[in-house]
N, C-alpha and C positions, 0 to 999 in steps of 0.2 A: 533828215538824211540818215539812212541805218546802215549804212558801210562806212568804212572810214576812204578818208581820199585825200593825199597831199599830208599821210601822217608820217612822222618820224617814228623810224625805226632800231630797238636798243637789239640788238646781238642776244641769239640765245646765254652768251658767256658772256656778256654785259663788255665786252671791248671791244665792239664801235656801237655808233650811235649816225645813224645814216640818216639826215634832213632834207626833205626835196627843196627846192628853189624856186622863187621867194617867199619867206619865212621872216618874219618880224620873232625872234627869240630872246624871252625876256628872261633874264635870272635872278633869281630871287631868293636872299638869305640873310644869315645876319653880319654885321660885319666880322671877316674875319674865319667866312664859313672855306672860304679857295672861288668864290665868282670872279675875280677878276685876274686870278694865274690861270684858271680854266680856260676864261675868254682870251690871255695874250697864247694860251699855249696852239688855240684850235682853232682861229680865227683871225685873219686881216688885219690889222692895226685900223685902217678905215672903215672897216664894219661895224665897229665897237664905240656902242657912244656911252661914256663912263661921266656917271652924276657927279663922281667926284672930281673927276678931269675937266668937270665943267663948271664947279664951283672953283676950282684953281686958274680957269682962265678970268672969268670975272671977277676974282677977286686977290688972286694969290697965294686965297690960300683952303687948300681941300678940304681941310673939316669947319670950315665956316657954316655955323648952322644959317645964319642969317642972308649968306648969298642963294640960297636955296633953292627959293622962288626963281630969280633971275637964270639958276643954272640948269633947273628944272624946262621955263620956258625958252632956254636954248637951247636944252636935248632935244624939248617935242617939235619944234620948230625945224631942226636941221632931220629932227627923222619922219614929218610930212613931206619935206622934199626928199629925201631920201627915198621913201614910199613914190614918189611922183616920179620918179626916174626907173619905179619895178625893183631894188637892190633888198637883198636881204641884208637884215639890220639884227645886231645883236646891242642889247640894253642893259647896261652893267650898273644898278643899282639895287638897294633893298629891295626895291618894290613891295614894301608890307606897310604900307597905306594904303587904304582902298582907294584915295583921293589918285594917286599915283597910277594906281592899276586901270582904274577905271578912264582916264584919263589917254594911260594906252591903246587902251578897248578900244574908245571914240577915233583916234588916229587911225590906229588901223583897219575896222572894219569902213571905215570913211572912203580908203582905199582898196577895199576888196582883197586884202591880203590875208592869211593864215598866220597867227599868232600861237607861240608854242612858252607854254611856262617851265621853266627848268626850275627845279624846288635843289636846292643846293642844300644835302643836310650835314648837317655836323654836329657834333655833341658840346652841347654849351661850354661844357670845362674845354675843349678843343679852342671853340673862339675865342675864349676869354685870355687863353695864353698867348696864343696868335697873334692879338690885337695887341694885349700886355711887352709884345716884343718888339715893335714896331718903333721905328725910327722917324722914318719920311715914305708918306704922311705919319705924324704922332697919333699916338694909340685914343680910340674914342672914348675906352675909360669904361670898367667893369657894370658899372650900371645902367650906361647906355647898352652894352651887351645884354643884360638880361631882358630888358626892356623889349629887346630888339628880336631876342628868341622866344618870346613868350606870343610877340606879333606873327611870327614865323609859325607857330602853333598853329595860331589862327588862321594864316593861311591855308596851311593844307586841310584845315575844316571847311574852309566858304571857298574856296578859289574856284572848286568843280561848278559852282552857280554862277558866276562873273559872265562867262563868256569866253573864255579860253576854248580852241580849237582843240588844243591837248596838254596834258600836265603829263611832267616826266620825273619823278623823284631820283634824284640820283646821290648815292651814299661817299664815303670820302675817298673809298677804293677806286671808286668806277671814277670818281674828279682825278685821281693822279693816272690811273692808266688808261681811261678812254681814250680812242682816237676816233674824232668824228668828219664826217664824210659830207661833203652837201655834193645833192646828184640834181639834176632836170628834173622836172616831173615824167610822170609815165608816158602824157600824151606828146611829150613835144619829141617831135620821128622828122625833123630838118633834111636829115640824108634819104629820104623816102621820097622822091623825085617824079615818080610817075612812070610812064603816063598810066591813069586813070581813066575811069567808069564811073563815075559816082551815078548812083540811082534814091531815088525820094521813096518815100513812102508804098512800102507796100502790102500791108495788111491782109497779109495770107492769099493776095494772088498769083497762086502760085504756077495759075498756068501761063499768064502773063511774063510772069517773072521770065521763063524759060523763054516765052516766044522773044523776050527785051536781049537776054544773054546772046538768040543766037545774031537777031537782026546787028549785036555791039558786034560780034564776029568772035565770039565765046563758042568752044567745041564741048560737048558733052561725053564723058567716058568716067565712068562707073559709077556715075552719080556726081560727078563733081564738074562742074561747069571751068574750063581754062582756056586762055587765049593763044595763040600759037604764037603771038610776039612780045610774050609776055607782059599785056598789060595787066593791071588786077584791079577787082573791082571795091568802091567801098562804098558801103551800104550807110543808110543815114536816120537810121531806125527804124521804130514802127515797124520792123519786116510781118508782127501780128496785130490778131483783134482783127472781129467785125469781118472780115474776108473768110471766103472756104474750104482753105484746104491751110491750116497755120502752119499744122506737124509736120508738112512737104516744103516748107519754107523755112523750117527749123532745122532742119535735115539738109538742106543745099547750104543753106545761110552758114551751119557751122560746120559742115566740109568744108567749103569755100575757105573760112578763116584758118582753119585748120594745118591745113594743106599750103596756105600762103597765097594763095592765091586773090584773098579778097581782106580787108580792113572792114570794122564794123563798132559803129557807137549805138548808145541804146537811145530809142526814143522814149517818152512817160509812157505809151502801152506795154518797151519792151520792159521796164522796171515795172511796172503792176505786176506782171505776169510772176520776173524774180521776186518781187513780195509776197505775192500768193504762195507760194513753195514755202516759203521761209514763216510768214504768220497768214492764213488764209483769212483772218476776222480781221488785219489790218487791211484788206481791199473791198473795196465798195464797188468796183467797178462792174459792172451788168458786161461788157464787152470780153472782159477777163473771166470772170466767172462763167458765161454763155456759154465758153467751148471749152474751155478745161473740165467740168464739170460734168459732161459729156462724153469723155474719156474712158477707155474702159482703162482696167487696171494697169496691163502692161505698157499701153499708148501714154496714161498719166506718170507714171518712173521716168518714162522714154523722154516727156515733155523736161519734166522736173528736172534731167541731166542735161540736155541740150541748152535749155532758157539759164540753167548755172552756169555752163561752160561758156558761155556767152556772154553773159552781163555782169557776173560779178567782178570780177576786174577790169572791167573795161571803161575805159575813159570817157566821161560824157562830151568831150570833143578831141579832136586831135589839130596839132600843128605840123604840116606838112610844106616839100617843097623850099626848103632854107624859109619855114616862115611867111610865105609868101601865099599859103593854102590854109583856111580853117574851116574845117567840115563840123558842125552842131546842130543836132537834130532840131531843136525851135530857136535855133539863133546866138550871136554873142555879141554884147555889148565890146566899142573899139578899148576900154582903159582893163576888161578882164582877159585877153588875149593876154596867155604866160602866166597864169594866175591860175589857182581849184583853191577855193573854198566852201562851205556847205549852199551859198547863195549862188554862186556860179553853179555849181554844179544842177542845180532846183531852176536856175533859168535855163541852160542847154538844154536841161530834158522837158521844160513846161513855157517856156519864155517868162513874160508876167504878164498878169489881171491886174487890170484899172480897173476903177470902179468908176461909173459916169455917174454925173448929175441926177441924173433920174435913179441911180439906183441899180444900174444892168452892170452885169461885168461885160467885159472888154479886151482882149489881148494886145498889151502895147506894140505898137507898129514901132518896134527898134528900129529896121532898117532905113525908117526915113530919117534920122537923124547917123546914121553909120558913116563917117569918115576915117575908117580904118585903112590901113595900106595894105593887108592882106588882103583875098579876097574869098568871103565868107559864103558856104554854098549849106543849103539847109533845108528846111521839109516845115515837117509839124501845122502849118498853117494850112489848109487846101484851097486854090484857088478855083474861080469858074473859069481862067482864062485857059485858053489850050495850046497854048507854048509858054515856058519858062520866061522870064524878065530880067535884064538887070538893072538893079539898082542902086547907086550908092553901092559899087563895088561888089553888092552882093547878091546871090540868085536865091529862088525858093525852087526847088523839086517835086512840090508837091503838087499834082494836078488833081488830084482827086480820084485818083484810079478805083477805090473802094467803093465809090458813090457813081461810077459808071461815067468817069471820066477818061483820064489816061498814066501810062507810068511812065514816065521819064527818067533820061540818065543825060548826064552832060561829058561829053566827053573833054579832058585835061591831060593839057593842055591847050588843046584845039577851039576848046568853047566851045563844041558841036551840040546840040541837042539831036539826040535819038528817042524816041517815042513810039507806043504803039498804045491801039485800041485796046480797054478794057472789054471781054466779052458780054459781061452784064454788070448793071449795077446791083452792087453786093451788100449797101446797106443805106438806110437816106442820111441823106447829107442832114447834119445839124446844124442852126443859124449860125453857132458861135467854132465850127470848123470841129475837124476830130480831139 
């Protein structure tokens, strides 16, 4: 993934530090660096699971090196459930063991959560006095200090290889005055109630598109498609590739968003096409390449700002409807709903390949197993059937309008399908779908 998505964000003047939600936030220093005034000043008392508060529950007493283990396997333990409930968690220990780190890794990415390293730094003569003052708990004693910052070192050399989502160094000014912020992610829009349009797949049909807006009872006026009862439409990728006319689909698609009138995530052709702009020799795609490529000059700028203004922010699904709507271009599993990490975000826009016995890839079929309480409406796949299905709470959009099928849109809250004929088939169907 080459955007970032679901990161924390430090203040140009480093006082705040704004984290989306849910976030597993590890902090990591040496004893005595401010990780644990940081975490009581900014965070919950219940969010905060403190290695040391857990060697004094089992055993009474905080710097027991030998209750460790035991206090170690009651942090990880109460922050898998923790994780199994969605809560952001904050982890108040050195963490300058790999065995530790690595052990968080495994938790979290187990859970599809977004893990953030805070590097706590302070200048070793700082700890060392720090510690040296210390009453309750009593001081861990000058050598275990050193020991302890020299690991710390070592941290911020290997930590960027571990697996951390993001590393944030933060100095001892920014621990006494930061104030940090935990927000929703981007996508989650609860108060965005409807009613909707949602439309599947439709890869540069753009004359179709037009005849689907007006049949939904969308008016046309100066290029921008709007309903007179304000519903608004949201689109579910793929709006290019492989179809005729993309530029004129680029052009409605981001009036429409523009304007407010419509909501829109990206499908994988529409991020090929943002990658192409950005590194052209990072795409391989012949569907991508075939018609930008083709471009004259001013048509290729033109593309290059519309396909940015589009998909660089934009969220590879959205939660709509108090929750109760999730819209993802090739689908989402029920335990990542409220969740973006780089793996979520790689399934909304591609699903996943299985690989079969013999050897073939395969798109796993999520929705037969989907027991979600939302209900999840999506594309990406193309079907031969020529009305929408539901299944397991969730629909597919995609009829195959590209390959000389049909476009669809389901109207929501109604559940209606509206649909109209493709004029020709625009490109052949591939055995393994677009």
């Amino acid at each position: 993934m080459e955007r970032s998505l679901n990161q924390a964000q430090l203040s140009d003047n480093h006082t705040r530090l704004v984290i989306p939600r849910p976030t597993v936030i590890t902090l990591c220093g040496p004893s005595g660096s401010g990780k644990s005034t940081f975490a009581a000043r900014n965070f919950p008392a219940n969010w905060v699971l403190s290695s040391d508060k857990f060697r004094g529950l089992v055993c009474d007493d905080e710097r027991n090196q030998d209750s460790s283990k035991d206090a170690f396997d009651l942090l990880y333990w109460i922050l898998d459930a923790r994780l199994r409930y969605g809560r952001t968690t904050i982890v108040d220990s050195t963490a300058l063991t790999v065995q530790v780190r690595r052990e968080l890794l495994q938790i979290v990415h187990r859970h599809d959560f977004a893990i953030l390293l805070l590097l706590i730094d302070a200048p070793e003569k700082l700890c060392r006095e720090r510690d040296a003052a210390r009453i309750d708990p009593p001081p861990v004693g000058a050598k275990v200090v050193e020991k302890q910052f020299k690991l710390y070192q070592e941290v911020e050399n290997n930590a960027q290889k571990e697996g951390f989502d993001q590393i944030i160094k933060l100095n001892q000014h920014e621990i006494t005055n930061l104030q940090v912020e935990i927000v929703p992610l981007s996508l989650e829009k609860p108060e965005q109630c409807g009613p909707f349009d949602l439309i599947g797949d439709i890869h540069g049909c753009y004359d179709e598109l037009c005849e689907l807006l007006k049949k939904l009872g969308y008016q046309e006026e100066n290029g921008i498609y709007r309903h007179p009862l304000g519903r608004r439409t949201v689109f579910l990728g793929d709006i290019v590739n492989r179809g005729p006319k993309n530029l004129e689909v680029l052009r409605l698609v981001n009036a429409m968003v523009k304007t407010d009138n419509a909501l829109f995530i990206p499908g994988n052709h529409c991020y090929a096409n943002y990658r192409y702009f950005q590194r052209p020799e990072s795409v391989d795609s012949n569907s991508t390449r075939n018609w930008i490529e083709r471009l004259g000059t001013k048509e290729y700028l033109e593309v290059g700002e519309l396909i940015n203004a589009l998909v660089k922010n934009a969220p590879p699904y959205l939660l709509l409807n108090q929750n109760k709507l999730v819209v993802a271009h090739a689908g989402i599993e029920e335990h990542m709903i409220g969740k973006l990490t780089p793996r979520i975000f790689n399934f909304c826009l591609n699903g996943e390949i299985l690989i079969t016995p013999d050897g073939n890839k395969q798109r796993k079929n999520w929705a037969e197993n989907y027991r979600g309480k939302p209900l999840v409406v999506y594309g990406h796949t193309p079907t031969t059937k020529l009305f929408p299905e539901f299944r397991n709470n969730t629909v597919n959009l995609d009829q195959g309008c590209v390959y000389g099928g049909r476009l669809s849109a389901m109207r929501y809250p109604e559940m209606e399908f509206i649909q109209v004929n493709v004029h020709a088939a625009y490109a052949e169907r591939k055995k393994r779908g677009a």
